[in-house]
ChimeraX commands (.cxc) that place a marker at each C-alpha (Angstrom):
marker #1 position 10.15,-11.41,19.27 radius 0.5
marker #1 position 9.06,-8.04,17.61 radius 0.5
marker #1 position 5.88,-8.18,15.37 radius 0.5
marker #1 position 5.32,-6.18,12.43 radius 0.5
marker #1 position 2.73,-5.23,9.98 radius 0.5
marker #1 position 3.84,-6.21,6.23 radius 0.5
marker #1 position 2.24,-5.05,3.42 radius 0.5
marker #1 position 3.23,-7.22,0.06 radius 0.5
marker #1 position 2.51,-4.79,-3.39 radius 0.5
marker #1 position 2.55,-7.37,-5.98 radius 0.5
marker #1 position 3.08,-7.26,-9.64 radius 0.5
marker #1 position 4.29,-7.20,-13.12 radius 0.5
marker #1 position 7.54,-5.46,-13.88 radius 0.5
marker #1 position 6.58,-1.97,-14.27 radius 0.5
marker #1 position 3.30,-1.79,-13.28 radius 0.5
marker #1 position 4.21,0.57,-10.44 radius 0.5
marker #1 position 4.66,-1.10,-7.59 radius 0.5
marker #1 position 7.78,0.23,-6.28 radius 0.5
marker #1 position 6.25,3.81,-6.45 radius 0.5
marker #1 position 2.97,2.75,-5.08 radius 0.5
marker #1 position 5.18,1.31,-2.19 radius 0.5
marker #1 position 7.57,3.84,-1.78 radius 0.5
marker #1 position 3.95,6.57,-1.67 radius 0.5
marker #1 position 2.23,3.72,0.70 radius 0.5
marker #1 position 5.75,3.97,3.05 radius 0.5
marker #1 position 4.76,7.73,3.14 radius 0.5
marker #1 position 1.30,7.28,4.01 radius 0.5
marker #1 position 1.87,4.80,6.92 radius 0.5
marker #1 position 5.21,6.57,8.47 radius 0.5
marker #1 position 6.81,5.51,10.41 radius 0.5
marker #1 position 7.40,2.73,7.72 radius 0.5
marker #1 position 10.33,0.58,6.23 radius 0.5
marker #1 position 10.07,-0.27,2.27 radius 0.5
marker #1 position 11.80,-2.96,1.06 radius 0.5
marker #1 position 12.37,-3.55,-2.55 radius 0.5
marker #1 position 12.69,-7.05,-3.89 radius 0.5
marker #1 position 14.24,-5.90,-6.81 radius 0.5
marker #1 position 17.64,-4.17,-4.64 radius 0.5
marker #1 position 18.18,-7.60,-3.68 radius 0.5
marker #1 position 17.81,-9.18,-7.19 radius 0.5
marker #1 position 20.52,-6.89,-7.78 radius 0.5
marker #1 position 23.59,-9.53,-8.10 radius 0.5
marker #1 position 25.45,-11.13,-10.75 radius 0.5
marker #1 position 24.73,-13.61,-11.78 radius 0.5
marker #1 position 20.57,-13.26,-11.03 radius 0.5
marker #1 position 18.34,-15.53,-13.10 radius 0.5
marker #1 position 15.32,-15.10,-12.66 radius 0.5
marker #1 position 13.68,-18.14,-13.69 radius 0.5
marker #1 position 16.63,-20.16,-10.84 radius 0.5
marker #1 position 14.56,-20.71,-8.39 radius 0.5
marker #1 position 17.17,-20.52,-5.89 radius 0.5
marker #1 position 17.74,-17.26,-6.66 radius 0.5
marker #1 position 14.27,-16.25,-5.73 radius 0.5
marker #1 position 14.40,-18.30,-2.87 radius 0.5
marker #1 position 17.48,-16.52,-1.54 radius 0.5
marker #1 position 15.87,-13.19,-2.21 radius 0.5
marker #1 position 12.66,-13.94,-0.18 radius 0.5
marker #1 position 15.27,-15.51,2.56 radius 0.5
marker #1 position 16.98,-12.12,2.73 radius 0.5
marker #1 position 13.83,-10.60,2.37 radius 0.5
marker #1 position 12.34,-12.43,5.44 radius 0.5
marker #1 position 15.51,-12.04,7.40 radius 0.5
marker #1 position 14.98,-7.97,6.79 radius 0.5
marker #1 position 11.30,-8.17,8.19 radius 0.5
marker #1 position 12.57,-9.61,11.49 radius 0.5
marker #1 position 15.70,-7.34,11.60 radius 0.5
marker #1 position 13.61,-3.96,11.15 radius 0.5
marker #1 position 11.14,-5.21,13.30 radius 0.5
marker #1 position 13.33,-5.92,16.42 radius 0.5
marker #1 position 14.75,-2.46,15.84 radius 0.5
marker #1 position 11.37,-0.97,16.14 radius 0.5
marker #1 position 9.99,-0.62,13.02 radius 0.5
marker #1 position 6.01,-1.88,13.03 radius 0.5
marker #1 position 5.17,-1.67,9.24 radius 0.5
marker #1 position 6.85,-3.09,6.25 radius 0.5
marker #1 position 5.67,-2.13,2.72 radius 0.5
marker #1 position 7.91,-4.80,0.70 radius 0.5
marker #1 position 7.76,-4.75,-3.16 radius 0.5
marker #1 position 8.14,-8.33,-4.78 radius 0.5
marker #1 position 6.78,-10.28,-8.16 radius 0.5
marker #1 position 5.35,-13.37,-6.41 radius 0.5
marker #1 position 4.73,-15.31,-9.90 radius 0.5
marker #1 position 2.40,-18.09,-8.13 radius 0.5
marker #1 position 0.05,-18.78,-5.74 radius 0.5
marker #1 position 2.10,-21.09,-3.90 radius 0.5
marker #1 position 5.94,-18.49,-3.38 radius 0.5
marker #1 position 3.54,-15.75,-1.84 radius 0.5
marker #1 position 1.75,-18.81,0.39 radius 0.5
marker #1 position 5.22,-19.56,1.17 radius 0.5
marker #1 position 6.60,-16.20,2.05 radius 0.5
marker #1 position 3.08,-14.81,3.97 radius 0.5
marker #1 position 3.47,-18.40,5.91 radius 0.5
marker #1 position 7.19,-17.79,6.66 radius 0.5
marker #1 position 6.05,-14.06,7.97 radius 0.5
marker #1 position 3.61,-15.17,9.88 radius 0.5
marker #1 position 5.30,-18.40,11.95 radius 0.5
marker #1 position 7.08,-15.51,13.16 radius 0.5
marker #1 position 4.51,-13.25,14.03 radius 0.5
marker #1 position 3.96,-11.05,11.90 radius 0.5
marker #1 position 0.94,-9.53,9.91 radius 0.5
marker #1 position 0.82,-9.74,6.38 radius 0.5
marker #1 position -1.65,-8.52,3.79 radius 0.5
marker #1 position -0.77,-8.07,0.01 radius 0.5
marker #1 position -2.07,-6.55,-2.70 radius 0.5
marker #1 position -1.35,-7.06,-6.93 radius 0.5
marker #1 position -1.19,-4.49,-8.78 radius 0.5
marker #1 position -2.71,-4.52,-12.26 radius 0.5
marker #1 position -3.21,-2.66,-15.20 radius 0.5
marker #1 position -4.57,-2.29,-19.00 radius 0.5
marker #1 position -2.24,-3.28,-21.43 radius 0.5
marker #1 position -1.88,-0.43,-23.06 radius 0.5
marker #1 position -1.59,1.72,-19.98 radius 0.5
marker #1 position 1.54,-0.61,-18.44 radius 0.5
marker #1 position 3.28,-0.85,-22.22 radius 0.5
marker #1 position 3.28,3.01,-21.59 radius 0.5
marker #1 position 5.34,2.99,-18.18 radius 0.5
marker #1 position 7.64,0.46,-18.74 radius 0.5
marker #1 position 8.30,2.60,-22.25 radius 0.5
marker #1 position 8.71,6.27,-19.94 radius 0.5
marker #1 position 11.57,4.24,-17.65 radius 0.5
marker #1 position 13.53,4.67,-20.23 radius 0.5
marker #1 position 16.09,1.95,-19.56 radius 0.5
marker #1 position 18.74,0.34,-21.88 radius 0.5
marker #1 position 16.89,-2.73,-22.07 radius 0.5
marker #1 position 13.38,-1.45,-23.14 radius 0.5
marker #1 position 12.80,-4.38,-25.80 radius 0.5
marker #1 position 13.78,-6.76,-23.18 radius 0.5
marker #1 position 12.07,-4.79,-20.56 radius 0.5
marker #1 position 9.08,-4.71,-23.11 radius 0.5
marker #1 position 9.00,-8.60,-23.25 radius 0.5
marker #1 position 8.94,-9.31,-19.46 radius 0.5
marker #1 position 6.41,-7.15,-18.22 radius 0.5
marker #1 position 3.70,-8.82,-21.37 radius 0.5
marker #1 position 5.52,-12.80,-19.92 radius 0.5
marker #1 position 4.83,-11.04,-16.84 radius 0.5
marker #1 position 1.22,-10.15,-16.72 radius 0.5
marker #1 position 0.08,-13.18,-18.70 radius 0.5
marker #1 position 1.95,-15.48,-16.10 radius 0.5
marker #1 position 0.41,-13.57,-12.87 radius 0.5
marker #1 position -3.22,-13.43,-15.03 radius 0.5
marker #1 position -2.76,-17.01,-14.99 radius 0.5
marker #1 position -1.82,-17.69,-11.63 radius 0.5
marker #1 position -4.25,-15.69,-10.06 radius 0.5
marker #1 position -7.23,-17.81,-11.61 radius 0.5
marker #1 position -5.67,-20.28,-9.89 radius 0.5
marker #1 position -4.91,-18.80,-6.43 radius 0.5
marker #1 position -3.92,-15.92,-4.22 radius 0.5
marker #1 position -1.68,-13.25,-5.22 radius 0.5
marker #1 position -2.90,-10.55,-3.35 radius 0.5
marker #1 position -6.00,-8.43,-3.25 radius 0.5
marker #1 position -6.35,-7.27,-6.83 radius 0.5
marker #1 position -5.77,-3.58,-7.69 radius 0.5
marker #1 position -6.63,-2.15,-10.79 radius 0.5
marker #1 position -3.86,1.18,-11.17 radius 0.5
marker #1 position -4.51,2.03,-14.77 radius 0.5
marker #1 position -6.43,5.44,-14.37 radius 0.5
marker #1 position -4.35,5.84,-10.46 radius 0.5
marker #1 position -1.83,7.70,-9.31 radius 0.5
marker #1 position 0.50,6.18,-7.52 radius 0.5
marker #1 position -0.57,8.24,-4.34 radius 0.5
marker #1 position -3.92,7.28,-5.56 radius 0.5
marker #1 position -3.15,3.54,-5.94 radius 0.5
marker #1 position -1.11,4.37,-1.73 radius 0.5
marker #1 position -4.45,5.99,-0.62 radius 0.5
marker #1 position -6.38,2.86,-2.21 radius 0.5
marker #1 position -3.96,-0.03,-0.64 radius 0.5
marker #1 position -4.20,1.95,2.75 radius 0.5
marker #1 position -7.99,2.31,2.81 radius 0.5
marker #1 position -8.08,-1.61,2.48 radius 0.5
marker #1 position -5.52,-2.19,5.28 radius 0.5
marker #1 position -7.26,-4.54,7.97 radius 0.5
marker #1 position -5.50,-4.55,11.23 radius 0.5
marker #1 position -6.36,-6.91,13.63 radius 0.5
marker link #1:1,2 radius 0.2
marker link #1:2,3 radius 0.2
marker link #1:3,4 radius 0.2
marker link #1:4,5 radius 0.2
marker link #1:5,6 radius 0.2
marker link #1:6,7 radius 0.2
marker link #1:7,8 radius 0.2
marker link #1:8,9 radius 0.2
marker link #1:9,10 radius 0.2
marker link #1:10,11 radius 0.2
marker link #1:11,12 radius 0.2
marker link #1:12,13 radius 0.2
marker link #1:13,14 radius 0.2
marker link #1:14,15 radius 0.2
marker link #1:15,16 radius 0.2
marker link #1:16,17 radius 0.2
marker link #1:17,18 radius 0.2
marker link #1:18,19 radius 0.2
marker link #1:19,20 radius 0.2
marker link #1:20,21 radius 0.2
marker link #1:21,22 radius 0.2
marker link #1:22,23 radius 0.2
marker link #1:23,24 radius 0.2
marker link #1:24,25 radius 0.2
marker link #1:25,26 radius 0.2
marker link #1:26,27 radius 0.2
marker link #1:27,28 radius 0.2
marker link #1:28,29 radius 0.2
marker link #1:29,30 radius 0.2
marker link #1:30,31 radius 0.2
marker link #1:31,32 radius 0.2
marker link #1:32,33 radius 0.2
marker link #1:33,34 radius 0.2
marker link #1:34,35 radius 0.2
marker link #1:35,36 radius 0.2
marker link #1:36,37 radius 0.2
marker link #1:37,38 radius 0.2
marker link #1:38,39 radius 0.2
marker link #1:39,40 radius 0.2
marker link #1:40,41 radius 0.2
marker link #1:41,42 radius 0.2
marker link #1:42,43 radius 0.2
marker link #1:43,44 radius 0.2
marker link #1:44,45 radius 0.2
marker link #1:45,46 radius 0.2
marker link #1:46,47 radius 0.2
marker link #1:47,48 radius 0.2
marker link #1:48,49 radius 0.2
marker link #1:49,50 radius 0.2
marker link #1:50,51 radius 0.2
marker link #1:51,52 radius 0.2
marker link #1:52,53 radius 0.2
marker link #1:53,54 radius 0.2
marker link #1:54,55 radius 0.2
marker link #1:55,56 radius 0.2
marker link #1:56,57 radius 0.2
marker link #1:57,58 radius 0.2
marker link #1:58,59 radius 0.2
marker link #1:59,60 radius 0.2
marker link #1:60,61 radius 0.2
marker link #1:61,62 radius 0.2
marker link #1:62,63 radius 0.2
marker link #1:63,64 radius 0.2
marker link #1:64,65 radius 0.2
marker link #1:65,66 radius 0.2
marker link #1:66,67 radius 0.2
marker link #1:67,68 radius 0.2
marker link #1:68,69 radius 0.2
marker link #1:69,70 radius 0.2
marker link #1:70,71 radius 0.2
marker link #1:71,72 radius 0.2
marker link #1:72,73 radius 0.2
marker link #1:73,74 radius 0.2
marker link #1:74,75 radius 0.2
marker link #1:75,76 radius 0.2
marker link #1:76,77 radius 0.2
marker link #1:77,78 radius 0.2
marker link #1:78,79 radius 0.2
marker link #1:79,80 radius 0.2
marker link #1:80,81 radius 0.2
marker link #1:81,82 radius 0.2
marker link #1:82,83 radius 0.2
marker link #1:83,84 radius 0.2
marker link #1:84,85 radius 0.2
marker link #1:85,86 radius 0.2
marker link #1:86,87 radius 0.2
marker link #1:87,88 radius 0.2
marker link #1:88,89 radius 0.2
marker link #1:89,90 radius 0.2
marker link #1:90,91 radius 0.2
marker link #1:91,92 radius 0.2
marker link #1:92,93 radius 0.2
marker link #1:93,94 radius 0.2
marker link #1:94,95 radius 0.2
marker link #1:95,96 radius 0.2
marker link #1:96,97 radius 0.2
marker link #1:97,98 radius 0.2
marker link #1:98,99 radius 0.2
marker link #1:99,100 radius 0.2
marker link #1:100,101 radius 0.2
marker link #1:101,102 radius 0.2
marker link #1:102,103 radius 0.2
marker link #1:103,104 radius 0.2
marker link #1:104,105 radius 0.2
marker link #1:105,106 radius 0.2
marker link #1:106,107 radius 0.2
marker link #1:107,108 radius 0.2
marker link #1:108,109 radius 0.2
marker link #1:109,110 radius 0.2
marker link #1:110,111 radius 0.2
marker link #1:111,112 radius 0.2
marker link #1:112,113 radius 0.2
marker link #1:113,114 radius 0.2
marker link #1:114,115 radius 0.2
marker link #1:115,116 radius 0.2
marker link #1:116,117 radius 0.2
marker link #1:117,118 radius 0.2
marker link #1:118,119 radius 0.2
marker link #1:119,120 radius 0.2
marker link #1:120,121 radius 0.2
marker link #1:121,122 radius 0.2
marker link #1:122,123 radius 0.2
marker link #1:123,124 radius 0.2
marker link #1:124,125 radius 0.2
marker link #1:125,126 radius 0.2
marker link #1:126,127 radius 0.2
marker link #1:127,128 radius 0.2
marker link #1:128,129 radius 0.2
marker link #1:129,130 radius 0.2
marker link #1:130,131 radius 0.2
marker link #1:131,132 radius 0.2
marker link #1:132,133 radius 0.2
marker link #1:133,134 radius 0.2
marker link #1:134,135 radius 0.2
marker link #1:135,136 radius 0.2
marker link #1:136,137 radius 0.2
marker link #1:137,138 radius 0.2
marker link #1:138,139 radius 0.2
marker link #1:139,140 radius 0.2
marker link #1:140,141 radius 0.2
marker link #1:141,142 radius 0.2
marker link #1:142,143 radius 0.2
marker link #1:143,144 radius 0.2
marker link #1:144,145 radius 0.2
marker link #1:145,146 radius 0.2
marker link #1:146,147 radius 0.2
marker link #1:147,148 radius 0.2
marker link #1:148,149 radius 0.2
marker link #1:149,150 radius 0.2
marker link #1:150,151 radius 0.2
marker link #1:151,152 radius 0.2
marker link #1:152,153 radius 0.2
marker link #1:153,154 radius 0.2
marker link #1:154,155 radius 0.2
marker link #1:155,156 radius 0.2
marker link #1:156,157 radius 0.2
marker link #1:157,158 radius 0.2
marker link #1:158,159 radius 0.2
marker link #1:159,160 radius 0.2
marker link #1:160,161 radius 0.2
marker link #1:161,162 radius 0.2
marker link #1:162,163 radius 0.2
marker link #1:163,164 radius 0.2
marker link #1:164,165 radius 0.2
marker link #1:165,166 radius 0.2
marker link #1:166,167 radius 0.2
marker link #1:167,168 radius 0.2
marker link #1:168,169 radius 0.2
marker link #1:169,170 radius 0.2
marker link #1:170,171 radius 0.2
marker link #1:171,172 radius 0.2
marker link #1:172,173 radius 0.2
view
């Protein structure tokens, strides 16, 4: 079976972390990114169901494997993992089948994220507005209790910045 390097960018909605992934993809070419939120995308999605997030981290694991037997040897997926114990779960599934994982969470000052989810300028800002605060305080909160990736702080980066900071940490074995 083909192996693969995955890289997990973790985070609250809007933080950045399907730019940071989509820059990090650059940076490690030839790369795959895969965005959690693409396969979120039917209807009905709930996001608190967690059957719904298990059938996107299926589909995402399914992907890994697929793009990795047709050659492709890094990953950069983009995912909320809300606890500890779903990115345990999905690093553990990765890695029964050989592959490499290492992920990172992406945080940033309040003030700072309030500011990109308000320049997406979607429909839904107030909703949009809600989720990413529920958001941060529920991944603040898990990650006192456990893993959700090595924490990086993007407020003053880039997104090539917060790329060239994720790929400076990469540890290959």
């Amino acid at each position: 079976m083909a192996r693969a390097q995955v890289i997990i960018v973790n985070g609250a909605m809007g933080v950045g972390k399907t730019t940071t992934a989509r820059e990090l993809t650059e940076r490690l070419a030839p790369a795959l990114f895969l965005d959690g939120d693409h396969m979120a995308d039917f209807r009905p999605f709930d996001l608190y169901e967690p059957a719904h997030l298990d059938y996107i981290e299926d589909t995402l694991c399914h992907m890994v494997g697929f793009h990795a037997a047709n050659g492709f040897e890094r990953l950069v997926v983009a995912w909320v993992f809300e606890s500890a114990e779903r990115l345990a779960g999905f690093c553990g599934r990765l890695q029964a089948d050989g592959h490499t994982v290492q992920a990172f969470r992406l945080t940033c000052a309040a003030h700072e994220h309030e500011r990109r989810v308000r320049e997406r300028g979607r429909d839904n800002l107030h909703w949009e507005l809600n989720r990413h605060r529920e958001l941060a305080e529920v991944l603040a909160a898990a990650a006192s209790r456990g893993y959700l990736g090595r924490t990086l702080d993007v407020t003053e980066l880039s997104a090539d910045e917060a790329a060239g900071a994720i790929a400076d940490q990469l540890d290959w074995h």
